[in-house]
C-alpha positions as CSV (number, residue, x, y, z in Angstrom):
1,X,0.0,0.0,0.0
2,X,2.7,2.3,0.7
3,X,4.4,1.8,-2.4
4,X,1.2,2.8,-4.2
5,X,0.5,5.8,-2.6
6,X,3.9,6.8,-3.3
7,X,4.0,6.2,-6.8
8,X,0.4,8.2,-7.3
9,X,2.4,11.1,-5.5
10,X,5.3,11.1,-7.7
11,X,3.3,11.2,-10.9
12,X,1.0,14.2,-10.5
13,X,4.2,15.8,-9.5
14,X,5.9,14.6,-12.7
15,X,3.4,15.6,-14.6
16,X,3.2,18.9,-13.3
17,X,6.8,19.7,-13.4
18,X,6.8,18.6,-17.1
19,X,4.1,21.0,-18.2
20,X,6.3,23.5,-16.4
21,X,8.8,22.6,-18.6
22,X,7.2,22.7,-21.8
23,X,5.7,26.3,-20.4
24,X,9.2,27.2,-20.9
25,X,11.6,28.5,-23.6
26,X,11.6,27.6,-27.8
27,X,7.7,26.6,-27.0
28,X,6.9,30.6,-26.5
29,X,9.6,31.7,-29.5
30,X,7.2,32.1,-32.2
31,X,4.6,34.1,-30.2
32,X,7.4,36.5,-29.3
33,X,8.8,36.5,-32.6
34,X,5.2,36.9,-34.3
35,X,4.4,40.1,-31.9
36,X,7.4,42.2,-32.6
37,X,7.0,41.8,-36.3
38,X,3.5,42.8,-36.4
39,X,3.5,45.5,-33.9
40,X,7.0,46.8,-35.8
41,X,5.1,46.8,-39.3
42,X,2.4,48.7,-37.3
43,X,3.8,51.7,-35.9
44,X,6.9,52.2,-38.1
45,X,4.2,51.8,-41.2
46,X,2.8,55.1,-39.8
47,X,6.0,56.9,-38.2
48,X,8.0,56.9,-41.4
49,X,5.5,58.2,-43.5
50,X,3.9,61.1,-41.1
51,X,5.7,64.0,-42.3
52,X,3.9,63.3,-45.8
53,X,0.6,62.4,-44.4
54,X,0.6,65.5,-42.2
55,X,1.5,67.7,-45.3
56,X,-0.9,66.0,-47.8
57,X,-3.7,65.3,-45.4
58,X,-3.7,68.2,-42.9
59,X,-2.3,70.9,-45.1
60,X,0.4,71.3,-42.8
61,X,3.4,73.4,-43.9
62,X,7.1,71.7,-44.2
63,X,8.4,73.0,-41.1
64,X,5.4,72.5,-39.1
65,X,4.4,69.2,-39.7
66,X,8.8,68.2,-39.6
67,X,8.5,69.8,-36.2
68,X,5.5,67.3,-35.1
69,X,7.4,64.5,-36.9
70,X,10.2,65.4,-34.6
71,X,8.4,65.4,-31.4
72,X,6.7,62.0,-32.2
73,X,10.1,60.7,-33.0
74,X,11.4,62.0,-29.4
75,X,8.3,60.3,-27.5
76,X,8.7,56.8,-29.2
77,X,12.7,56.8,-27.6
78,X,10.6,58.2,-24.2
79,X,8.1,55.9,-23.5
80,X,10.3,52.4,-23.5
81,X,11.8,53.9,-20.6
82,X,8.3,54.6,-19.1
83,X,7.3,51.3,-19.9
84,X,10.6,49.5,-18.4
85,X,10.0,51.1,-15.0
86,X,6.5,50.1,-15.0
87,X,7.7,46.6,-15.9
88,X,10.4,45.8,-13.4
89,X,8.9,47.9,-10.8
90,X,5.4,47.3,-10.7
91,X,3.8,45.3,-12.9
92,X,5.5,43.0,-14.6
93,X,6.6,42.6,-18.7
94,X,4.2,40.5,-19.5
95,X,0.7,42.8,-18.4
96,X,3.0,46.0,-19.6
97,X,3.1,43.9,-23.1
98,X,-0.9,43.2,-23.3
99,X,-1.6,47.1,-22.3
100,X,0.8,48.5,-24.2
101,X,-0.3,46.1,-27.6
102,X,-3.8,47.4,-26.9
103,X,-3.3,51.1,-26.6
104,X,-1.0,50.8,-29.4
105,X,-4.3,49.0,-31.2
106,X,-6.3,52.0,-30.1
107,X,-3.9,54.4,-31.8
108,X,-3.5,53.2,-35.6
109,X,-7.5,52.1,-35.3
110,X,-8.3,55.8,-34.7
111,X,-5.4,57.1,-37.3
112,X,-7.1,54.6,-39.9
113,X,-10.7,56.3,-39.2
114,X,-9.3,59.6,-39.7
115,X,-8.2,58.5,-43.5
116,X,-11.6,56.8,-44.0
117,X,-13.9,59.6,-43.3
118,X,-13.3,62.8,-44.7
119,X,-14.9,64.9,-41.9
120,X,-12.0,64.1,-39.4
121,X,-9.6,65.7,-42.0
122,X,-9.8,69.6,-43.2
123,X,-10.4,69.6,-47.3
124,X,-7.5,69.2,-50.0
125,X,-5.9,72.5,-51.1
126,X,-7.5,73.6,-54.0
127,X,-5.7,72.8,-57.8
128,X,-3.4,75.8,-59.1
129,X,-4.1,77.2,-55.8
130,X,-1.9,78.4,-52.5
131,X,-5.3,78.5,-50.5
132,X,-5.5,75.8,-48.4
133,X,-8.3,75.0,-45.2
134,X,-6.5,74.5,-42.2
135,X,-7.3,71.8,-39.9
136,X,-10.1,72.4,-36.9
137,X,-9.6,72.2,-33.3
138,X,-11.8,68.9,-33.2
139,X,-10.0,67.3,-36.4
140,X,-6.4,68.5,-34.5
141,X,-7.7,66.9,-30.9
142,X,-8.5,63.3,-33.2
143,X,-4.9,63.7,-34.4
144,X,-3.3,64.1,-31.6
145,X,-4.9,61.8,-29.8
146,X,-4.7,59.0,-32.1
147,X,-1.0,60.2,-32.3
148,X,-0.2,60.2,-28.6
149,X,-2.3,56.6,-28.2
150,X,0.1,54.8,-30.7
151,X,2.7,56.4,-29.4
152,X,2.6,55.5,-26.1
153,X,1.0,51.6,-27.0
154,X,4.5,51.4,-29.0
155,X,6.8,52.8,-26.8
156,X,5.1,50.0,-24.1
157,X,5.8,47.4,-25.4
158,X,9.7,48.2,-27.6
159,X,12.6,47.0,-25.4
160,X,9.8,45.6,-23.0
161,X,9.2,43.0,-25.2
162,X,13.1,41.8,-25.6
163,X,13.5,41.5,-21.8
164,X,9.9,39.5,-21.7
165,X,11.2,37.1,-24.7
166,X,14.8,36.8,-23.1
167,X,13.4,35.7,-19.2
168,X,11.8,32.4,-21.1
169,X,14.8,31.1,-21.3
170,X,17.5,29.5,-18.1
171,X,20.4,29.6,-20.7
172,X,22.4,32.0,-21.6
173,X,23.1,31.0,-25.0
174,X,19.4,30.6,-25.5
175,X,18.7,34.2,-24.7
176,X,21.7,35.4,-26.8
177,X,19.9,33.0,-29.7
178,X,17.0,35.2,-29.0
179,X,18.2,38.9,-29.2
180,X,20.0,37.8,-32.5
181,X,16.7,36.8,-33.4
182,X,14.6,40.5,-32.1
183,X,17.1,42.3,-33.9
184,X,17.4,40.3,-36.9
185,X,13.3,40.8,-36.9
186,X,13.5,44.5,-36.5
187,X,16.0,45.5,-38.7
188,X,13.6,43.0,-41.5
189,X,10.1,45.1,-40.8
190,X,12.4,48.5,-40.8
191,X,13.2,47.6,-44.6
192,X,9.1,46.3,-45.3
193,X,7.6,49.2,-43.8
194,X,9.8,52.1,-45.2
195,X,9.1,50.3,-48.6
196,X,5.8,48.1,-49.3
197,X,3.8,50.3,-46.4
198,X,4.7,53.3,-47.4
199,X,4.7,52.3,-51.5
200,X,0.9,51.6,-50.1
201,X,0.7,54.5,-48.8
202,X,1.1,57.0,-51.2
203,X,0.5,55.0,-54.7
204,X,-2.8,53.4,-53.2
205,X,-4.8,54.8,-50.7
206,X,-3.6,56.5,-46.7
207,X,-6.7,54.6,-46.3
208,X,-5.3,51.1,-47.5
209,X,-1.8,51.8,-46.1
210,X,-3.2,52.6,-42.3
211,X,-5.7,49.7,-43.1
212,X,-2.2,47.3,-43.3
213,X,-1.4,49.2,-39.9
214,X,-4.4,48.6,-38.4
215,X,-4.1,44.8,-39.4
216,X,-0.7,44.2,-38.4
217,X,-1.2,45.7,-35.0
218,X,-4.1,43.5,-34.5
219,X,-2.4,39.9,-35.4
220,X,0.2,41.1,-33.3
221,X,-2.3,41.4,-30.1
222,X,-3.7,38.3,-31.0
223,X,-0.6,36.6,-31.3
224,X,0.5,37.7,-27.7
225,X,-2.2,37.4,-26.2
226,X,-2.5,33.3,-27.6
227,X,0.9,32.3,-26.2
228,X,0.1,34.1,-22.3
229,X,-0.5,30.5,-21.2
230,X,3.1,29.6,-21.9
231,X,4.8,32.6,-20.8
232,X,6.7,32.9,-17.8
233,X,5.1,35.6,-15.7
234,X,8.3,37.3,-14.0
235,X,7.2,39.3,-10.8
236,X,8.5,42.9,-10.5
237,X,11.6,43.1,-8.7
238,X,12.1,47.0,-9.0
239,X,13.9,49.5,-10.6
240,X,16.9,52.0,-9.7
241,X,14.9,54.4,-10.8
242,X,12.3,54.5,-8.1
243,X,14.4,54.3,-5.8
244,X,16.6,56.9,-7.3
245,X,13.2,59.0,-7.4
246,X,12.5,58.6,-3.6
247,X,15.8,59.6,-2.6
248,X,15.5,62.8,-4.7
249,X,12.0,63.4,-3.5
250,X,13.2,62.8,0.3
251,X,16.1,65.5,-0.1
252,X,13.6,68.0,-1.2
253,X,11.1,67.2,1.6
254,X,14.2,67.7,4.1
255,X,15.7,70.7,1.8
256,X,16.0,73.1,5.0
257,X,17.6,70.3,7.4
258,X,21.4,71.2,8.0
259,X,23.4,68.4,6.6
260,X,25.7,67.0,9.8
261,X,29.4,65.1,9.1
262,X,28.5,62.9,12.4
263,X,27.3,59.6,10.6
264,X,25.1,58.4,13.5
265,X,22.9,61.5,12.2
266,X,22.1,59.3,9.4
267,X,20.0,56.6,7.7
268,X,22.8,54.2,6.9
269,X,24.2,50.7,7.7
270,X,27.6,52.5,6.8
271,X,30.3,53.4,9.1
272,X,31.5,56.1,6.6
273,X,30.5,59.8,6.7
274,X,28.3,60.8,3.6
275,X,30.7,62.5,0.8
276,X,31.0,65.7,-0.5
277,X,29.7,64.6,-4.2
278,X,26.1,65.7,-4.2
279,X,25.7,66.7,-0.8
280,X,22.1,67.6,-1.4
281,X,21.1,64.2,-2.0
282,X,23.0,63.6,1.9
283,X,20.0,64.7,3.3
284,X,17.5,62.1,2.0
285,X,19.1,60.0,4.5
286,X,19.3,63.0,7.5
287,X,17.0,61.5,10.7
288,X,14.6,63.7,11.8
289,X,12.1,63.7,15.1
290,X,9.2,62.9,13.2
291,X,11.0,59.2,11.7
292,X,11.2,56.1,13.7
């Protein structure tokens, strides 16, 4: 009888430490892989071409709409670090992923609706004509927002995306197999989008081009979101930038306290007295009455 028992133990455990196994690594690869093309194809099929859609479509001068460009550019190399400090320190890659993809979704869907209906876009300049109807508040607010949405859904989900793919796999050589393989996938929808997207683009229809937008970023949700049940959920282990953040906030709260060179006088498991390099941060750690 004991023998029995023991054996029916072992094999529930077996059995669950193999589907742990198969939860891990390669198994996950091509839902990774499958997400960073489409979601690539999706934004950069939009960023490359906006300069031309602002000018065409919103009768935006040159320097204006290179000035939006610009800024748009800037916010895409923003958010990822946004996104990787809400990642490690609070929620996790793989939720960060799933917003991000959605928001992103949200984005291009709306950008797509402005090309389809005419009233969320000022008219085209007229033929052998400088006169030209500028854009509306409203139409500007739909731009903007769609704008900011794929923006930030993008930025989200960039680099956070690479660390997700990279923690499914134990070996080191595995995870170096898959970064070759992010880049390698990158670089590839870089080329497609600057040249079949935007070839779309402007020789078919800004409606057909954001339509391939649209599509991409959807097949790239779905595809996350079908592989969740293999991923390996990583909890947050926090960020050196929050804590960096808390330090600075604590040396302004204590901004008037007189920084002291006797080191019981501080917060610190360290012998040493606080140095002179950037002294006001000293006083983050500074005791005070009020602080047990």
């Amino acid at each position: 009888m004991a023998v029995s028992v023991s054996s029916d133990a072992e094999a529930p455990m077996s059995a669950d430490s193999n589907t742990k196994h198969r939860n891990r690594g390669w198994i996950t690869f091509p839902f990774m892989i499958a997400t960073l093309l489409f979601l690539s194809l999706a934004v950069l099929g939009w960023l490359f071409n906006l300069i031309v859609f602002l000018i065409e479509e919103f009768n935006m001068k040159s320097i204006a709409a290179a000035q939006i460009t610009n800024i748009v550019s800037g916010c895409t190399f923003m958010f990822p670090v946004v996104g990787a400090i809400a990642a490690d320190s609070f929620f996790g890659t793989i939720p960060v992923i799933s917003v991000s993809a959605f928001i992103s979704l949200m984005g291009v869907c709306l950008l797509t609706l402005i090309v389809s209906v005419d009233s969320l876009r000022p008219k085209p300049c007229e033929t052998a004509s400088n006169l030209c109807e500028s854009p509306s508040k409203i139409q500007l607010g739909v731009l903007y927002s769609a704008i900011t949405l794929a923006c930030v859904g993008a930025g989200g989900n960039r680099f956070t995306l690479a660390t997700a793919g990279a923690n499914q796999f134990k070996k080191t050589k595995d995870q170096g197999s898959f970064f070759n393989w992010f880049f390698f996938t990158w670089y590839f929808t870089a080329a497609i989008s600057t040249t079949s997207i935007v070839y779309a683009e402007e020789n078919i229809s800004w409606t057909f081009g954001f339509g391939l937008c649209l599509a991409a970023n959807l097949l790239g949700f779905l595809a996350f979101l079908s592989g969740k049940r293999f991923y390996k959920h990583e909890k947050p282990l926090g960020s050196p930038f929050t804590s960096l953040l808390r330090v600075i906030l604590a040396a302004v709260h204590k901004r008037k306290a007189e920084i002291s060179i006797d080191n019981k006088d501080y917060h610190s498991e360290s012998k040493a007295v606080p140095t002179k390099s950037f002294r006001f941060l000293n006083r983050a750690a500074l005791k005070q009455e009020d602080e047990s």
